[in-house]
ZAZA-557996 format. One line per 3 residues: number of its first residue (from 1); their letters; for each residue y, z, x of N, C-alpha, C. Coordinates in pm, 1 decimal. Each point is the difference from the previous one (the first is absolute). Example, Ala and Ser with C-alpha at 12.3 -4.5 7.8 and 13.67 -1.06 7.14 Angstrom:
BEGIN
1> as> -569.0 780.0 1319.0 119.0 0.0 -89.0 120.0 0.0 90.0; 105.0 -72.0 -35.0 119.0 6.0 82.0 109.0 73.0 -77.0;
***
This chain:
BEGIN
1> xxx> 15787.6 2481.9 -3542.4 -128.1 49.0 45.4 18.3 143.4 48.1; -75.7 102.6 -39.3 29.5 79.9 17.4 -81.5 92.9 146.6; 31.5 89.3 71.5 -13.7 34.3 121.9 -227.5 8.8 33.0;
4> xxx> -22.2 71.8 -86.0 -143.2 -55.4 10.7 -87.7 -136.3 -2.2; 70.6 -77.6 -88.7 -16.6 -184.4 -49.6 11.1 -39.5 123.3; 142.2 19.6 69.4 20.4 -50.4 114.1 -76.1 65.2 132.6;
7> xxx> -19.8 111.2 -7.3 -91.5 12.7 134.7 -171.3 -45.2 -41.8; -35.3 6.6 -120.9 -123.2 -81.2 -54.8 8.6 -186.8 65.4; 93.7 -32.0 -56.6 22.6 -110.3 47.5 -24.3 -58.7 147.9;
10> xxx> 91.2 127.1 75.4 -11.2 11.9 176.7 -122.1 3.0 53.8; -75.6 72.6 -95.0 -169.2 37.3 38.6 -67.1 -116.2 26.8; -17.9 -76.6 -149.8 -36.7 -101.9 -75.1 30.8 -141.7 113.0;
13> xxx> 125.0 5.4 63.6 -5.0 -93.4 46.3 -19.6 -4.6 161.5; -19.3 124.8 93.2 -82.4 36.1 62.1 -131.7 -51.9 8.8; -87.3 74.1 -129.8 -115.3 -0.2 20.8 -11.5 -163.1 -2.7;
16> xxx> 33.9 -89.5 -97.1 -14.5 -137.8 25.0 62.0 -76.9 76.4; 26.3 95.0 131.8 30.8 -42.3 155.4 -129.5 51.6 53.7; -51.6 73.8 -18.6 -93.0 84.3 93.1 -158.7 -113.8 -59.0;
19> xxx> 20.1 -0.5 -106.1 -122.7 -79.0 -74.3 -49.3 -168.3 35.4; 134.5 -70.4 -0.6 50.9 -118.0 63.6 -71.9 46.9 143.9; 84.5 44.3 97.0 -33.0 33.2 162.5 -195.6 11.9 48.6;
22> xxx> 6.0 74.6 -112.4 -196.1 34.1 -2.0 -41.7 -129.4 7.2; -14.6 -45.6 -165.5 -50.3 -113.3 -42.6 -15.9 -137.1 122.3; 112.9 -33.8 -2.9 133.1 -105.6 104.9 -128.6 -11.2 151.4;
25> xxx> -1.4 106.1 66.1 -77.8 76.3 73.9 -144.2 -25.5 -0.2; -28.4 20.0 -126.2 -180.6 -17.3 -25.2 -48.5 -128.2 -1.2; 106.4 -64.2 -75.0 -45.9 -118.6 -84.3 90.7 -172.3 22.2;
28> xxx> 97.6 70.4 72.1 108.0 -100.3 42.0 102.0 -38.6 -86.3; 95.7 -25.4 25.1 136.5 -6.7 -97.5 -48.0 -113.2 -135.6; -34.9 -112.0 101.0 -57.6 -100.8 -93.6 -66.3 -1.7 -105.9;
31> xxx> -136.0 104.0 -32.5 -120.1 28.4 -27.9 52.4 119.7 -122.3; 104.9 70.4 19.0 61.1 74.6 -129.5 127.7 -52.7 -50.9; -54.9 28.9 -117.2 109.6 -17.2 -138.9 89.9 125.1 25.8;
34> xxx> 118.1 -29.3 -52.0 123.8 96.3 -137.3 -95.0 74.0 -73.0; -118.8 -72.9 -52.8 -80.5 56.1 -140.8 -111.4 138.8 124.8; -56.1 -64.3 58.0 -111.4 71.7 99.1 60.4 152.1 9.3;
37> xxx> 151.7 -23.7 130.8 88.1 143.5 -14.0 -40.1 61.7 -117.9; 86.0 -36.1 -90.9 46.2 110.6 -92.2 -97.4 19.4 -56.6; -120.8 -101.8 -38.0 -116.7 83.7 -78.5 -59.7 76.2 62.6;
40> xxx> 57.1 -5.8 128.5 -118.4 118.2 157.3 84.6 164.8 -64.6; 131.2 -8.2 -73.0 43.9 89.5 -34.0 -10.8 31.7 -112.4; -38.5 -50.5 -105.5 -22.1 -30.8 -154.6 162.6 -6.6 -32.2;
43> xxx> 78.1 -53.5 33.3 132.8 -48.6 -73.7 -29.2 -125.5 11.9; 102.1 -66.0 -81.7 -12.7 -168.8 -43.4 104.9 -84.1 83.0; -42.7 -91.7 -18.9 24.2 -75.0 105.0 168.4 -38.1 -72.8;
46> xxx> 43.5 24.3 -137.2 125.8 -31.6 8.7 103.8 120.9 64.1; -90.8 83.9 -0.9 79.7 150.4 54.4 30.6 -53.0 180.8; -73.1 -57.2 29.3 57.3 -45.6 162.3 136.0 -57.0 -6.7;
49> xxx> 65.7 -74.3 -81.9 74.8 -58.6 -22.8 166.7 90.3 2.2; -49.0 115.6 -38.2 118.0 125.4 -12.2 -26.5 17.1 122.5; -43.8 -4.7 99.3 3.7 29.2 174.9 24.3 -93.1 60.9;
52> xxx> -46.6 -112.4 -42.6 19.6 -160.3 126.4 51.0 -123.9 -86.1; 83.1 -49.0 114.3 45.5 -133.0 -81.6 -145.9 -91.8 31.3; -72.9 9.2 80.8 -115.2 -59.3 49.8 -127.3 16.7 79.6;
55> xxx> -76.6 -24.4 21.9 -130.9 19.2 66.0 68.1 9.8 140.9; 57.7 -112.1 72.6 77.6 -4.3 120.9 50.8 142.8 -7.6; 98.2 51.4 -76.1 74.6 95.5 8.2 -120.5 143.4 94.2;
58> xxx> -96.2 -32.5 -154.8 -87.3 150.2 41.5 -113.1 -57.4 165.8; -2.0 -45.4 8.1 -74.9 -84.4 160.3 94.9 9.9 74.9; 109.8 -14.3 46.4 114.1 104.9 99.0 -1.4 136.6 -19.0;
61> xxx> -8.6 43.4 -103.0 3.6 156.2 1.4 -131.6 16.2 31.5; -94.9 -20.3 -19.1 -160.9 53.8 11.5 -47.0 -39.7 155.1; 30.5 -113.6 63.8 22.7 -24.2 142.1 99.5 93.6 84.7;
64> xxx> 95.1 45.2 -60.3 67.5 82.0 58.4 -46.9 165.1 45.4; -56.1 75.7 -139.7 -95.1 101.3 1.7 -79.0 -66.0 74.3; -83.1 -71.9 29.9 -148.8 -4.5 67.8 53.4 40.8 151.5;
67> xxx> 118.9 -105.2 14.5 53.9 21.3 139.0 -34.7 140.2 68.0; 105.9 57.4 -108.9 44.4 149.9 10.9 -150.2 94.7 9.0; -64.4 -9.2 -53.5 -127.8 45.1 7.2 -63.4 -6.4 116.5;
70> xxx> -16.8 -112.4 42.8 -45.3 -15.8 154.6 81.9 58.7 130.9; 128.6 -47.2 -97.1 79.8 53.1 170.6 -4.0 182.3 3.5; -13.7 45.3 -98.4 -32.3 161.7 -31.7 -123.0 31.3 61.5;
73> xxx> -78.3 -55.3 -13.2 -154.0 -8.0 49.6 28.9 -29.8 115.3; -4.4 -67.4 62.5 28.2 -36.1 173.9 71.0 118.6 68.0; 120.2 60.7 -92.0 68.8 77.5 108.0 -84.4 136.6 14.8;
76> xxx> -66.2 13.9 -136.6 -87.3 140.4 2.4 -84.0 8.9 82.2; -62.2 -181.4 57.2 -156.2 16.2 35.3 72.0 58.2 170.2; 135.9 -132.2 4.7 21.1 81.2 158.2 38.2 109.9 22.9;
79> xxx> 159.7 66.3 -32.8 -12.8 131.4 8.7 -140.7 81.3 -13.3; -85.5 12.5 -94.2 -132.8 64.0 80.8 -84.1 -26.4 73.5; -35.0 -100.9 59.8 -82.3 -65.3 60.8 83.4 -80.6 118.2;
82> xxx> 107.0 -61.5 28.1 15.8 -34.5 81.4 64.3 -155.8 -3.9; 40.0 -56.6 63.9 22.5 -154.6 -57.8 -66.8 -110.2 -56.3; -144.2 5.2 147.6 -99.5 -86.0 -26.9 -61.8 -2.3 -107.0;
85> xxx> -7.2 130.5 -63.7 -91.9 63.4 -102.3 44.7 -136.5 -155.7; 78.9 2.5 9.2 55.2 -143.7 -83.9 -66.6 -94.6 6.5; -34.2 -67.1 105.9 -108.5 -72.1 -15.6 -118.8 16.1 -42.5;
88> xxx> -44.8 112.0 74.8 -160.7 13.3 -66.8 -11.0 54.5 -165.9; 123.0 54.3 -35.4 36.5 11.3 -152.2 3.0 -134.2 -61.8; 67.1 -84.0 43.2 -19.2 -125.1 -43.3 -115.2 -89.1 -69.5;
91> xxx> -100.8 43.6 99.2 -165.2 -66.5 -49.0 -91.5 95.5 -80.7; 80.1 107.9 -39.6 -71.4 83.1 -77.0 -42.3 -44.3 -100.1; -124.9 -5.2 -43.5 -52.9 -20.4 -195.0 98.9 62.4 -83.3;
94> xxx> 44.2 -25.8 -55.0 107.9 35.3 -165.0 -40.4 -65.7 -80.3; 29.1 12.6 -120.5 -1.3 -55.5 -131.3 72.9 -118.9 -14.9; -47.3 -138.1 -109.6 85.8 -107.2 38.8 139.7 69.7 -11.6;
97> xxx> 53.3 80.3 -111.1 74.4 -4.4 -72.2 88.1 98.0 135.5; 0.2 16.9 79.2 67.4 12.3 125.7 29.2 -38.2 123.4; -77.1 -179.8 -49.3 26.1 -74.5 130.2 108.3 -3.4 62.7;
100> xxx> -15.2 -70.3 100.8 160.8 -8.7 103.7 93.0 -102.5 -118.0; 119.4 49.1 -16.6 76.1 -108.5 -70.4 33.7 -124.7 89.3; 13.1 44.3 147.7 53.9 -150.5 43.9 -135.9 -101.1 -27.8;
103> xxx> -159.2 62.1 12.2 -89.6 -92.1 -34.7 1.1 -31.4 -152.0; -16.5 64.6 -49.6 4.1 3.4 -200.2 103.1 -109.7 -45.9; 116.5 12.9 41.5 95.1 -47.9 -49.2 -4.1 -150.7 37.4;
106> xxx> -52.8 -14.6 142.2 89.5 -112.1 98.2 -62.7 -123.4 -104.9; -97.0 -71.1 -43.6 -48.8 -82.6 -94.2 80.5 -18.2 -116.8; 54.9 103.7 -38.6 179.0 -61.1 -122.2 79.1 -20.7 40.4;
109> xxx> 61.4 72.4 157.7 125.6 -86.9 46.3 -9.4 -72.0 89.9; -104.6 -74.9 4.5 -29.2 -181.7 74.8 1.0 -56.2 -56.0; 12.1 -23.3 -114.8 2.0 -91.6 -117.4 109.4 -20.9 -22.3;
112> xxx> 81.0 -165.4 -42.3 72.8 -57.5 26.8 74.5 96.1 -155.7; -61.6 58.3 -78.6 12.4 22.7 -167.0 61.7 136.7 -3.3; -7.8 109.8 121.7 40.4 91.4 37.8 147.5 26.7 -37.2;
115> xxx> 28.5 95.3 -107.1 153.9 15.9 23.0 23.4 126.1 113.4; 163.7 -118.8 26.9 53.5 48.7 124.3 17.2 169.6 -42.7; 36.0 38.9 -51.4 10.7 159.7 -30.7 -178.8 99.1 87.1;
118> xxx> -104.8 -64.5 -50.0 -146.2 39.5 45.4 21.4 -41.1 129.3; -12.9 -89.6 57.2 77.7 -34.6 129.5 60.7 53.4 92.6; 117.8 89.8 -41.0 69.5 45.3 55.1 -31.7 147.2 44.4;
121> xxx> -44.7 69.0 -167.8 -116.5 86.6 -10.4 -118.3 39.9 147.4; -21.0 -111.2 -13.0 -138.0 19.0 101.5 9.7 -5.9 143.4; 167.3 -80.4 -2.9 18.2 -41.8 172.9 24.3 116.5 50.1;
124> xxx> 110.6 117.7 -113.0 70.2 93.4 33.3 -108.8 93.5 50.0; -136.2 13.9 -97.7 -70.9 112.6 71.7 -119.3 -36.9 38.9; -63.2 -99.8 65.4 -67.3 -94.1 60.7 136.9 63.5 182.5;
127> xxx> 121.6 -46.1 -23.7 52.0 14.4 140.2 13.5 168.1 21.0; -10.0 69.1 -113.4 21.9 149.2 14.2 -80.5 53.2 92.9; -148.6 -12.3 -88.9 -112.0 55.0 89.2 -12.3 -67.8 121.6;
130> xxx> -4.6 -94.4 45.3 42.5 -72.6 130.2 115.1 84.4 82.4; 82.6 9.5 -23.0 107.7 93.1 63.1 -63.6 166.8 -18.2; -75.4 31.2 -52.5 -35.4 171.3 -21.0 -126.0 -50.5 139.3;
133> xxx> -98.6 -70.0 -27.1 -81.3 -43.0 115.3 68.2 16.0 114.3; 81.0 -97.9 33.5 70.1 -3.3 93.7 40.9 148.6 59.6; 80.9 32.7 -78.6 87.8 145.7 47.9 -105.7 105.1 55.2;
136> xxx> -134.3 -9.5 -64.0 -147.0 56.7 15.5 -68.7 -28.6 147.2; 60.4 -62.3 19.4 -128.4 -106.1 113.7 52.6 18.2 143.0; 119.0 -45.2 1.4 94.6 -62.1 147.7 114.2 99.2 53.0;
139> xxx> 28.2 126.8 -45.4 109.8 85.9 55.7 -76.4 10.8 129.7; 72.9 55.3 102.7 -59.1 54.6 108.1 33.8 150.4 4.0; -84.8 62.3 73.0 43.8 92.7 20.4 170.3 106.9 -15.0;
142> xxx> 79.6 -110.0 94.1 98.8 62.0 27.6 78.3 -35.6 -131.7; -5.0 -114.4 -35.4 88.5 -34.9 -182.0 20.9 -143.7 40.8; -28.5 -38.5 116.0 53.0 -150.8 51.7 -135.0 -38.0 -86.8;
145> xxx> -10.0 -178.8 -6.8 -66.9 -67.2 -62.4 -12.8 -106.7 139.9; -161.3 -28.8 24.9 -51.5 -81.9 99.0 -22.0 -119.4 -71.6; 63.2 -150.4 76.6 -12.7 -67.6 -98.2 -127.4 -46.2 0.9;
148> xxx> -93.3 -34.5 109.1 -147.4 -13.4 -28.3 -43.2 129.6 -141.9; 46.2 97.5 16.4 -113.2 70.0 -122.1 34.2 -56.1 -127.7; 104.0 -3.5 -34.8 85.3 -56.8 -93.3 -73.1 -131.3 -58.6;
151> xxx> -36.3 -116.9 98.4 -43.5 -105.1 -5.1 -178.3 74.1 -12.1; -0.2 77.7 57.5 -186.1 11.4 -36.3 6.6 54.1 -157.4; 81.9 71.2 -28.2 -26.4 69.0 -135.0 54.5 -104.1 -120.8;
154> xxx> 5.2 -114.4 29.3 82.7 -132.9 -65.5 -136.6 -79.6 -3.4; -48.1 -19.8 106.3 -149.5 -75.3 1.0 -97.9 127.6 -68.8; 27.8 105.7 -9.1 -132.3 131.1 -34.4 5.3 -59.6 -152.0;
157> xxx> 151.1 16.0 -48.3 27.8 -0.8 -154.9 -99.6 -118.0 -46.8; 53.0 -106.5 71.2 -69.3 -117.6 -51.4 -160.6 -8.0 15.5; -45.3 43.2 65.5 -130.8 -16.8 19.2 -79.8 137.5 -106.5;
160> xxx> 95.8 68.9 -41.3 -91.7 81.2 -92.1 39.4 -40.8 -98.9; 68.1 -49.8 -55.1 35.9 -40.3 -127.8 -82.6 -138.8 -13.4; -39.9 -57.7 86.4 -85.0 -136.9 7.4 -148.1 26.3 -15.7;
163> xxx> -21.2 81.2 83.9 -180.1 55.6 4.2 -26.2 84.4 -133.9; 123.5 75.4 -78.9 -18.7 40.7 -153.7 -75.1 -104.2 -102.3; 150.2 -108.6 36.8 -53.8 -102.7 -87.6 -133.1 -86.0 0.8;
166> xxx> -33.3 -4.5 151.9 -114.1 -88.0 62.8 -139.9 105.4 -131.0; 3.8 184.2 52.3 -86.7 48.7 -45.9 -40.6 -39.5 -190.5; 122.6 26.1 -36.3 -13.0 -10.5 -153.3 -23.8 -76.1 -41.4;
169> xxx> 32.8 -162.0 75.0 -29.3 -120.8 -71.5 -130.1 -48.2 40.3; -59.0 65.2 82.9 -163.5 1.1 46.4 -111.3 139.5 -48.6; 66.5 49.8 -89.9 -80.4 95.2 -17.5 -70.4 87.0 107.0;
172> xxx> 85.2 24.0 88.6 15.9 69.9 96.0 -144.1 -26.4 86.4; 4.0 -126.7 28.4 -98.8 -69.4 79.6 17.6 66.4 147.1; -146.3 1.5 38.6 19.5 58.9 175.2 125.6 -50.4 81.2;
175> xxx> -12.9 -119.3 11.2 62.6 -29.7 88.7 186.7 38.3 -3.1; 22.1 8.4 -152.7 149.9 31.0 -20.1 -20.3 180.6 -13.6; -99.2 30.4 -13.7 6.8 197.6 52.9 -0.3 -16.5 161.2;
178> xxx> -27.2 -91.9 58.0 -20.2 -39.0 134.4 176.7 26.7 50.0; 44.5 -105.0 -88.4 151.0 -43.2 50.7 72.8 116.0 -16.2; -28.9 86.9 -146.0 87.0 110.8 -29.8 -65.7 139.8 166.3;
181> xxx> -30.0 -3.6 13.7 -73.9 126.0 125.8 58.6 -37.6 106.0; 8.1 -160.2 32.0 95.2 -70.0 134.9 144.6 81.7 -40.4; 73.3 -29.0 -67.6 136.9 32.2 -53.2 -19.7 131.9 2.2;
184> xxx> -83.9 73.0 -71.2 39.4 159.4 5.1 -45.9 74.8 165.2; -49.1 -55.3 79.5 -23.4 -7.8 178.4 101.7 -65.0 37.5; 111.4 -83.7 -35.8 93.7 1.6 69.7 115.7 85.1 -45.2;
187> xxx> 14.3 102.1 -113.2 110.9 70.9 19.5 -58.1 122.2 91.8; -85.9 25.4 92.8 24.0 81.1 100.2 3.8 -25.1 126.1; -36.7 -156.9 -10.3 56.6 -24.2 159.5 161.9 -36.8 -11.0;
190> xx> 63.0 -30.6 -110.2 148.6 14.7 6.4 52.0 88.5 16.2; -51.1 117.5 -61.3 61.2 151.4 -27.3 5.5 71.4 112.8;
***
């Protein structure tokens, strides 16, 4: 293969990481094909086959980017804005196709059918952004860590990642825009 083939190739199998991650995202792991991807790219679906031994294969890598995507996003929103600012970034309107992966995803790896590779995938950056939260939330001042804040920004995580899901799966019914406004009023009485 010669030096262009092969960085064509590199591209090629990129973009049907990036395409996967979208899709995966919009529509749920379940809900797309091998065929869906690659026709979202107009290559054929045996051409996936020169990139992945399997669907599993490309669903760890495409969970992995999503990760990475978010945790990029989080650190931008705080460095400019501040820590809390993460949260209220959180409930922002986006496009499906940029939902939260720990929500997007979590419905393929509860399933008993889940390979462990997606799994592992998701725990790794499912616990990432949890730890970037964290590191966001609970320093103190001086560099020491209070363990009450620590523990509030452990209950913050959870309760915004809960009132997300509450909103979306209610079509963002009052009462769960209710719950999301409680949660984004308590990262300043923590802060």
């Amino acid at each position: 293969m010669g030096r262009s083939s092969q960085e064509q190739a590199i591209q090629n199998r990129a973009n049907i990481v990036e395409a996967a991650s979208r899709l995966f995202r919009q529509h749920g792991v379940d809900h797309v094909s091998v065929a869906d991807i690659m026709g979202s790219l107009g290559m054929t679906t045996g051409g996936f086959y020169k990139h992945f031994t399997s669907k599993d294969a490309l669903v760890a890598e495409a969970f992995a980017l999503a990760f990475r995507q978010s945790a990029a996003s989080w650190r931008k929103v705080s460095q400019q804005n501040g820590a809390g600012a993460i949260v209220h970034h959180y409930f922002r309107k986006r496009p499906a196709e940029q939902n939260c992966p720990i929500l997007a995803f979590a419905p393929h790896v509860e399933t008993e059918n889940a390979a462990g590779q997606c799994v592992q995938a998701y725990t790794r950056g499912a616990e990432t952004l949890f730890a970037q939260f964290l590191d966001h939330m609970k320093p103190a001042a001086d560099g020491t860590t209070d363990p009450q804040a620590g523990q509030d920004a452990e209950i913050l995580f959870a309760a915004m990642v809960g009132a997300r899901l509450l909103a979306d799966a209610t079509g963002d019914s009052e009462w769960a825009k209710s719950v999301e406004g409680a949660v984004q009023g308590a990262v300043s009485r923590l802060r």
